[in-house]
N, C-alpha and C positions, 0 to 999 in steps of 0.2 A: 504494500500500500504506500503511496504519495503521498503526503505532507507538506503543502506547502502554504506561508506564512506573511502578513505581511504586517503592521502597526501602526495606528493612528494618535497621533500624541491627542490631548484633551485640555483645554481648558479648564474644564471638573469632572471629574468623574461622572458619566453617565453612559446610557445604555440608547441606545433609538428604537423606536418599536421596530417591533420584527415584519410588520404589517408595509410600514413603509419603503421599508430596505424591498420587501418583496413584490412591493408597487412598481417601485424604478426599476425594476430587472424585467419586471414584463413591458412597461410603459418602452423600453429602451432597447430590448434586443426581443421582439417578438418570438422569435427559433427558438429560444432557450424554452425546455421542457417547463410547465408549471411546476411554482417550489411543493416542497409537501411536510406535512408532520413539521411547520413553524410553531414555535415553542418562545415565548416568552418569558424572561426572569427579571429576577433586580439587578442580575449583576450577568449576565449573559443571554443572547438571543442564538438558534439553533433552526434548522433545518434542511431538507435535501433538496438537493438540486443537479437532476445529468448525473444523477448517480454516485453522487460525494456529496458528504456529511461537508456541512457551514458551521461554522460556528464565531462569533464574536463574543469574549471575554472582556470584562473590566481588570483590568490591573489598576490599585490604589495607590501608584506612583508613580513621575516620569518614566520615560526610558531613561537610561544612566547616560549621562553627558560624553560619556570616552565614546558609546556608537554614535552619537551626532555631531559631535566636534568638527570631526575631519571633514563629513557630509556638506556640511553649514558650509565649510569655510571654500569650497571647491565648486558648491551648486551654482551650474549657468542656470538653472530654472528656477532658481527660489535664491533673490540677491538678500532678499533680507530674511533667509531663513533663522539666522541665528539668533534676531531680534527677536520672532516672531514664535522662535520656537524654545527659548531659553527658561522661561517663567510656565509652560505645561505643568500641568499638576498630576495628571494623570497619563493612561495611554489603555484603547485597545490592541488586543490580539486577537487575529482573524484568520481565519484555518480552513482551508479548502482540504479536505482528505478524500481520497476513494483512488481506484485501480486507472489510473488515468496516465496518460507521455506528460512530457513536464509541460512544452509548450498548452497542452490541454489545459493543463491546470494552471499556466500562469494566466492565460485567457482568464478562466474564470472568477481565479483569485482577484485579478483587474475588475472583472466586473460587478463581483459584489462588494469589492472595497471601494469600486464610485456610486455603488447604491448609499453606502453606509453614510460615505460623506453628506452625501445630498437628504440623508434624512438626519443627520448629528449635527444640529446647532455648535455644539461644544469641541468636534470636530476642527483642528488647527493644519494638518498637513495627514501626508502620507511618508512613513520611513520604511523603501521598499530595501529590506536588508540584504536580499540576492546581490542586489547591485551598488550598495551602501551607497543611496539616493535618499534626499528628501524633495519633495515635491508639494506644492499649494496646493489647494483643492480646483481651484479651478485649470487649473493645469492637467492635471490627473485626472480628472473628469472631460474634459474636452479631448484628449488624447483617446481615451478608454469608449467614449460614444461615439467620436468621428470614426475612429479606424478598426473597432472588434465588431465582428470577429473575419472580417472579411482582409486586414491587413493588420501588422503586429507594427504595436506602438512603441518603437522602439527607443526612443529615447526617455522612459517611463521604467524600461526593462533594463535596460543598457548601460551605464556609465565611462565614457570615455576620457582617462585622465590623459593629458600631454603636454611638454617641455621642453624646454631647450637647454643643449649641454653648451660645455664651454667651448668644443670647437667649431659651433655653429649650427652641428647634427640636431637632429628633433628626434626623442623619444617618446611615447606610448603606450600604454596598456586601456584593454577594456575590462569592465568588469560586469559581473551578472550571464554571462557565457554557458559557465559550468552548470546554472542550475537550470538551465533553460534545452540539456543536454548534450552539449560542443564545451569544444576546448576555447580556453580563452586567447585572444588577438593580443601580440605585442611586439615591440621594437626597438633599439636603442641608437639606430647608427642612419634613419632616415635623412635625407638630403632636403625634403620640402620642408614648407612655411609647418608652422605649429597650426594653425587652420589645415591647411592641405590636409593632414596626419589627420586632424580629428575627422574630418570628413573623407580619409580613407577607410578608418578603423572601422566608422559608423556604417558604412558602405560595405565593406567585407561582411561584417556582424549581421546585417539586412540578409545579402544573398546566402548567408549559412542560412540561418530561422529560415528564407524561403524554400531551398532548394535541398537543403540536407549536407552533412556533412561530406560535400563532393571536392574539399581540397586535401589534397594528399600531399604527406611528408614528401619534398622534393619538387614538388610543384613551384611555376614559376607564375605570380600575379601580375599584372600589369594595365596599362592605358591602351597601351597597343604595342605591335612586334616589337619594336627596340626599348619597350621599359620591361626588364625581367627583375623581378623581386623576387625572390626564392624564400618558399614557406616551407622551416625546418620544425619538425616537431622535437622540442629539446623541456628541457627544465625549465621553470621562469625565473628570470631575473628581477622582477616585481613580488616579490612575495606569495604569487599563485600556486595552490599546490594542485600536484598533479603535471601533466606533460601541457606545453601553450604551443599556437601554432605562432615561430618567431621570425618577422619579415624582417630578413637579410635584404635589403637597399644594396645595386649598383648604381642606378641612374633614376630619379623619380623625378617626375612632372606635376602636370596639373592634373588635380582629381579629379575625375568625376562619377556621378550616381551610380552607373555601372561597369562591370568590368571582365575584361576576358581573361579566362585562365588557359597557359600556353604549353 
């Protein structure tokens, strides 16, 4: 069985009816099978949906400051997350389970945590831990109704950090990869702009989630014939555990949304 998780910090401690959480799931993605056995409490809301158990819990305390520290200070989606999220009092936890691919479930997980928003007054953001993001609610809600389930909202799933070394080079890493079932994107020796990078990484990341894990150790990425990147599947140098696919840079250009592999 799957597991997967995502956290709403709170202004106070509260619960949303379970009634309205499961208003916006029909109001919003007609396909999705009616929920069933919704269960109401003080301190948690419950029900099934597509075959996995939901659940939202109350926890009677922030999330702990060391997982949103680093989030806050890196979020392009949320400038003032750290203001905004510093003084939380509380947070749920929200549990998509059942025999589900991961991508299934982070759909779904997506979908009932922009329900929750849209019915939780006290509702402040979303901390999706896969990919050590925080996100506003209106962000995460517009991501999650324009593009599910019909294209994956990838910068909601995704996190793309990147840099510039001292001798010019631009490195990389994504994260949220792994739990979405792929290896994570990374690189330390890129030639392009720190933009170009983010919107290669972002762009690899897309065509994995669409098309399936079809790059293979030794594979060469690129713009076209004369840009060869070579994807070595090796250890990470970013802290990733597990094997990352590592783009080796000879010569890199201008990005763009898609890409041939050669």
């Amino acid at each position: 069985m799957s597991v997967m998780i995502s956290m709403i910090p709170l202004k106070t401690e509260a619960i949303p009816p379970v009634d309205d959480v499961v208003e916006f799931l029909a109001s919003n993605w007609g396909d999705l099978p009616a929920a069933t056995e919704a269960e109401d409490g003080d301190e948690s809301i419950s029900f099934k949906l597509d075959g996995a158990l939901v659940v939202a819990a109350t926890m009677p305390a922030p999330i702990p400051w060391s997982q949103l520290e680093g989030p806050c200070a890196t979020s392009l989606l949320w400038p003032d997350a750290e203001k905004e999220l510093k003084g939380h009092k509380a947070h749920l936890i929200v549990t998509v389970a059942g025999e589900r691919e991961p991508l299934e479930s982070a759909t779904l997980l997506t979908q009932v945590t922009a329900a929750i928003l849209s019915a939780s007054a006290e509702a402040i953001g979303v901390y999706w831990g896969n990919a050590t993001l925080v996100i506003p609610p209106p962000v995460f809600n517009d991501f999650a109704v324009e593009m599910l389930p019909d294209s994956f909202p990838i910068p909601i799933w995704i996190d793309v950090q990147v840099g510039r070394n001292e001798d010019g080079t631009t490195f990389g890493f994504t994260a949220g990869m792994k739990a979405l079932g792929h290896m994570e994107f990374e690189t330390n020796n890129a030639s392009e702009s720190v933009g170009g990078l983010r919107e290669r990484l972002f762009g690899l990341a897309a065509y994995v989630l669409e098309n399936g894990p079809v790059i293979q150790d030794g594979n060469t990425v690129g713009e076209d014939q004369h840009e060869r990147i070579k994807v070595v599947y090796s250890n990470s140098e970013f802290g990733h555990e597990g094997q990352v696919m590592r783009l080796d840079h000879e010569r890199t250009g201008r990005a763009k949304p898609w890409w041939k592999f050669w």
